[in-house]
KOLZALO-953593 format. One record per residue (C-alpha): x, y, z. Coordinates in steps of 0.1 Angstrom, whole numbers, plus 2048, in hexadecimal, padded with zeros to 3 digits. Example, Ala and Ser with C-alpha at 12.3 -4.5 7.8 and 13.67 -1.06 7.14 Angstrom:
2
87B, 7D3, 84E
889, 7F5, 847
END
This chain:
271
9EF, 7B5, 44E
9F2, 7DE, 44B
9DE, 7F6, 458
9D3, 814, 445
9C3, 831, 459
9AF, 84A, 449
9A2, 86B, 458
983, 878, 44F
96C, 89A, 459
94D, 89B, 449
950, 88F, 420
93A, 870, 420
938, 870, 3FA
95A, 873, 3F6
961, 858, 410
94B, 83E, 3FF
963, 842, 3E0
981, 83F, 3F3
977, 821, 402
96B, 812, 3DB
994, 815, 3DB
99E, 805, 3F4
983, 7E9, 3E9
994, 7E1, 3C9
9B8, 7DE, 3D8
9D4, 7C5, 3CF
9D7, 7BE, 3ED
9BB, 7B3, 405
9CA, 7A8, 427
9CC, 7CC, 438
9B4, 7DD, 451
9A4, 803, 44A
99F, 818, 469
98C, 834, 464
999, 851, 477
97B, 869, 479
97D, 88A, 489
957, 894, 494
944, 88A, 472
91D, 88F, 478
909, 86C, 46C
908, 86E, 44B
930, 85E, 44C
922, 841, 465
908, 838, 44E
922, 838, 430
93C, 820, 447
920, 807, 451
914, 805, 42D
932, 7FB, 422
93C, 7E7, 43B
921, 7D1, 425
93A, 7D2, 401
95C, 7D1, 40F
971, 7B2, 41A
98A, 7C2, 430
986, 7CA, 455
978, 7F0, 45A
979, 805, 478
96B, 821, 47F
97B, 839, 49D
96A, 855, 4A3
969, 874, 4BD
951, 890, 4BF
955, 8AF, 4A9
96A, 8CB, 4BC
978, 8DD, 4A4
99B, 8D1, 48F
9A6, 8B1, 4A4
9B3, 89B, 48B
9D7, 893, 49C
9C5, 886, 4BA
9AB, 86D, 4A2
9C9, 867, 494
9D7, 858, 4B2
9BA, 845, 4BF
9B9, 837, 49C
9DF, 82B, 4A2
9D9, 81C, 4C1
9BA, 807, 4B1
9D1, 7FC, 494
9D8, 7D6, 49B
9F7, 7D3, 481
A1C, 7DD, 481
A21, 7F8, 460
A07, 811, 45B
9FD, 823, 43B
9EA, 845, 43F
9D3, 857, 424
9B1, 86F, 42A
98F, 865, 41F
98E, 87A, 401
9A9, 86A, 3F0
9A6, 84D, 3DA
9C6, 832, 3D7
9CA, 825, 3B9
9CA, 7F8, 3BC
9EC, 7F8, 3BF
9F0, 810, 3DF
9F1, 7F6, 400
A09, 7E3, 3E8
A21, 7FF, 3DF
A23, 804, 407
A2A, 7E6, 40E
A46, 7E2, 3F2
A5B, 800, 3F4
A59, 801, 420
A7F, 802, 42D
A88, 7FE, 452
A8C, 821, 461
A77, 832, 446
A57, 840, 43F
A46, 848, 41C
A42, 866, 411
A24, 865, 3F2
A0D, 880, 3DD
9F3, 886, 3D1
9E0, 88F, 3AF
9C7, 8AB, 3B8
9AA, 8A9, 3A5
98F, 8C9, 399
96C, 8CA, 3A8
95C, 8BD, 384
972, 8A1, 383
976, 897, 3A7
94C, 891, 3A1
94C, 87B, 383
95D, 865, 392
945, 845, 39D
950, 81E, 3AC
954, 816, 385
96A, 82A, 381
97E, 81F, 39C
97C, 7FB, 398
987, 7FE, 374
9A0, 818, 37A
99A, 82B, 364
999, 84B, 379
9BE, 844, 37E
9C0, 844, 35A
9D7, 861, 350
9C6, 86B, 32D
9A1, 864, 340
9AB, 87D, 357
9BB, 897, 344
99B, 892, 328
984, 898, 344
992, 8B7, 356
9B2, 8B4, 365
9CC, 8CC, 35E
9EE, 8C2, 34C
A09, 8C2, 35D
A28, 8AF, 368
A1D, 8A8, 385
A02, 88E, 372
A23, 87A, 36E
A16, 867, 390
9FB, 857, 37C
A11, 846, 364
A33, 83A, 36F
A39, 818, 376
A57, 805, 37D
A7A, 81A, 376
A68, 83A, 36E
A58, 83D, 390
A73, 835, 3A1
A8D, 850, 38E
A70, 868, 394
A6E, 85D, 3B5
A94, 864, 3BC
A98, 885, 3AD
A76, 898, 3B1
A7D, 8BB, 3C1
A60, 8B0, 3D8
A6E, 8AC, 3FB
A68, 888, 40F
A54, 897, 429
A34, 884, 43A
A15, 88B, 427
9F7, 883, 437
9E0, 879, 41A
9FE, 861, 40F
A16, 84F, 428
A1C, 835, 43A
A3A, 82C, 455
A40, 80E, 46E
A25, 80D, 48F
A49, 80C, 4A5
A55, 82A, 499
A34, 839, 49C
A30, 834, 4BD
A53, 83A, 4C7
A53, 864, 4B9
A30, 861, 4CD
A1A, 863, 4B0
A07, 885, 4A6
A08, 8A8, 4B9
9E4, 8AE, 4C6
9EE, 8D2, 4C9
9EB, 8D4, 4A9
9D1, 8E6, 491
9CD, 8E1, 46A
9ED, 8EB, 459
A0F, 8DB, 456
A07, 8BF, 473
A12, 8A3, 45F
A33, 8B5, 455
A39, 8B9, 47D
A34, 896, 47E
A4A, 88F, 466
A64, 8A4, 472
A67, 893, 496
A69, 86F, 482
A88, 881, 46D
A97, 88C, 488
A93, 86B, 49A
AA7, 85E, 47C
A87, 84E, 46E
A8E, 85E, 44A
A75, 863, 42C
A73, 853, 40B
A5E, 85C, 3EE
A46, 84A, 3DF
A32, 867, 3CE
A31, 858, 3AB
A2F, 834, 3B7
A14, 835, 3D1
9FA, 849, 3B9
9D8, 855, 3CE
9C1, 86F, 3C0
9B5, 88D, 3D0
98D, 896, 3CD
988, 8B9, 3D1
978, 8CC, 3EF
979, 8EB, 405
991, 8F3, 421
97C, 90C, 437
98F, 8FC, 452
9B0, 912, 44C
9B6, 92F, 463
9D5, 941, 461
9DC, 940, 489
9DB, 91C, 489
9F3, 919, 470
A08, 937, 483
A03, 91E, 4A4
A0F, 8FF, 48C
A2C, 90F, 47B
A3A, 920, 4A4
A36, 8FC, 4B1
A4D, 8EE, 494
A66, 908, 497
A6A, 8FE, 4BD
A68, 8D9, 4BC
A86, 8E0, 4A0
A99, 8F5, 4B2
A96, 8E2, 4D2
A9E, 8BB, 4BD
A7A, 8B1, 4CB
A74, 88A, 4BE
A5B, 87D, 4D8
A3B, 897, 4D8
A2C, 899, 4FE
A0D, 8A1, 4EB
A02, 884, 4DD
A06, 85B, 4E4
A0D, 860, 506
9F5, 877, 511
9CF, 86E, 518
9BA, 871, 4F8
998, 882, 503
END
C-alpha cells in the first residue's frame, strides 16, 4: 500500500475532480488522506459523498481555519498515514491513471521525486467533467491545446512515454527540488528530517523541506514528464510578501547553519 496526502483549503469543486483521478487509477491498493487546512462544509459534504463512488480508503484530517497552516495539516496527515512511501499532490490537481504507478516505479532508496505540473487557463480548467477524466481525454495533448491551453514546450509532459520521458527527465533545466503538488519520498526519511516547518507561511515551504531532505543526503529525482498531473486554475489571495520574506530568512538560516531535523514540526505538539 501507499499513501497519498492531499492538502486542501476551500476548492470543493475542484476537489471532487481530483478525486474522479485518483478513482480511475492503475493502481487501486493505496490510501488518500486528505490534508485539509480549515475548509468550511461545503469540502465535508464533497468527501462524504464520495466516500459513496470510490473504492479506496479516504480520510479526511482536518483543523480549524487560522490562517495559512498547511505544514502543520500536513503533519497530522503524516502521522495518520498507515503505509511506508508517501506520494503528495494538492486537491486542485488532477493525476493522470498512471500517477500512483509512476511513484511507485521510478522510487530509489535515499531519494525523493521531484514532479510538475501542467497549469491549466480558467476556461479550460472548467470544461473539464468526470468524462473527461475517466476517458482521459483531458490528458490528451491536442484536446488540450484545441480547447485553450497555450503551446509550449512545457506541454511535452503530456506526451512522453518510455525513453522520451526519461531523456527529458534527465536533462530538463528544471531543478529536482520537492514540489508539493507533485512528490513523493519514503515515510522514514520523512520522519527522520522531522517532516514540515510549522513556521512556515505560503511560499517556498516545500522547497525548505526539500532542502533539509538534500542535505540529509536524501537527494531528488525528476519525474516531471513521467508523473503527469494537471493544474486547474484558481486564485492565490493567500500570498503576502512578508510571509514569503519570513520563508525565504528561515531558508537562508537553516542553510547556513546545515539544519536537517526542523524543531518545528514532527516533534513538536500539533495544536
Amino acid at each position: 500500500m501507499v499513501s497519498v496526502v492531499l492538502s486542501t483549503y476551500n476548492q470543493p469543486r475542484w476537489l471532487r475532480l481530483v478525486l474522479w483521478g485518483y478513482k480511475y487509477q492503475t493502481i487501486r491498493d493505496f490510501e488518500l488522506i486528505i490534508a485539509d487546512d480549515g475548509s468550511d462544509g461545503r469540502t465535508r459534504e464533497v468527501i462524504e459523498n464520495m466516500k459513496q463512488k470510490l473504492a479506496f480508503p479516504l480520510k479526511h484530517v482536518y483543523q480549524e481555519d487560522r490562517g495559512f497552516r498547511k505544514c502543520t495539516i500536513l503533519n497530522k496527515a503524516i502521522l495518520e498515514s498507515r503505509s511506508d512511501y508517501l506520494i503528495f499532490s494538492d486537491g486542485d490537481i488532477i493525476p493522470r491513471r498512471d500517477f500512483i504507478e509512476v511513484h511507485l516505479r521510478m522510487r530509489r532508496p535515499q531519494r525523493f521525486l521531484s514532479g510538475g505540473t501542467v497549469r491549466l487557463p480558467a476556461a479550460l480548467s472548467h470544461r473539464i467533467r468526470e468524462q473527461e477524466i475517466a476517458h482521459g481525454h483531458c490528458f490528451d495533448r491536442k484536446w488540450l491545446e484545441q480547447n485553450g491551453l497555450g503551446l509550449s514546450f512545457r506541454n511535452n509532459k503530456l506526451n512522453s512515454p518510455g525513453l522520451k520521458g526519461r531523456l527529458l527527465n534527465r536533462f530538463t533545466p528544471a531543478g529536482a527540488t520537492w514540489n508539493g503538488g507533485n512528490s513523493s519520498a519514503w515515510k522514514k526519511d520523512i520522519i527522520d528530517v522531522r517532516g514540515f516547518d510549522e513556521r512556515l507561511r505560503y511560499g517556498g515551504e516545500d522547497r525548505e523541506f526539500g532542502e533539509r531532505m538534500e542535505r540529509l543526503g536524501i537527494k531528488g529525482l525528476q519525474v516531471r514528464y513521467s508523473a503527469v498531473t494537471l493544474h486547474l486554475d484558481h486564485s492565490r489571495d493567500y500570498t503576502h510578501v512578508p510571509d514569503l520574506k519570513f520563508n525565504k530568512n528561515v531558508r537562508k538560516e537553516n542553510r547556513k547553519n546545515g539544519i536537517t531535523r526542523t524543531g518545528y514540526g514532527l516533534t513538536t505538539k500539533n495544536p
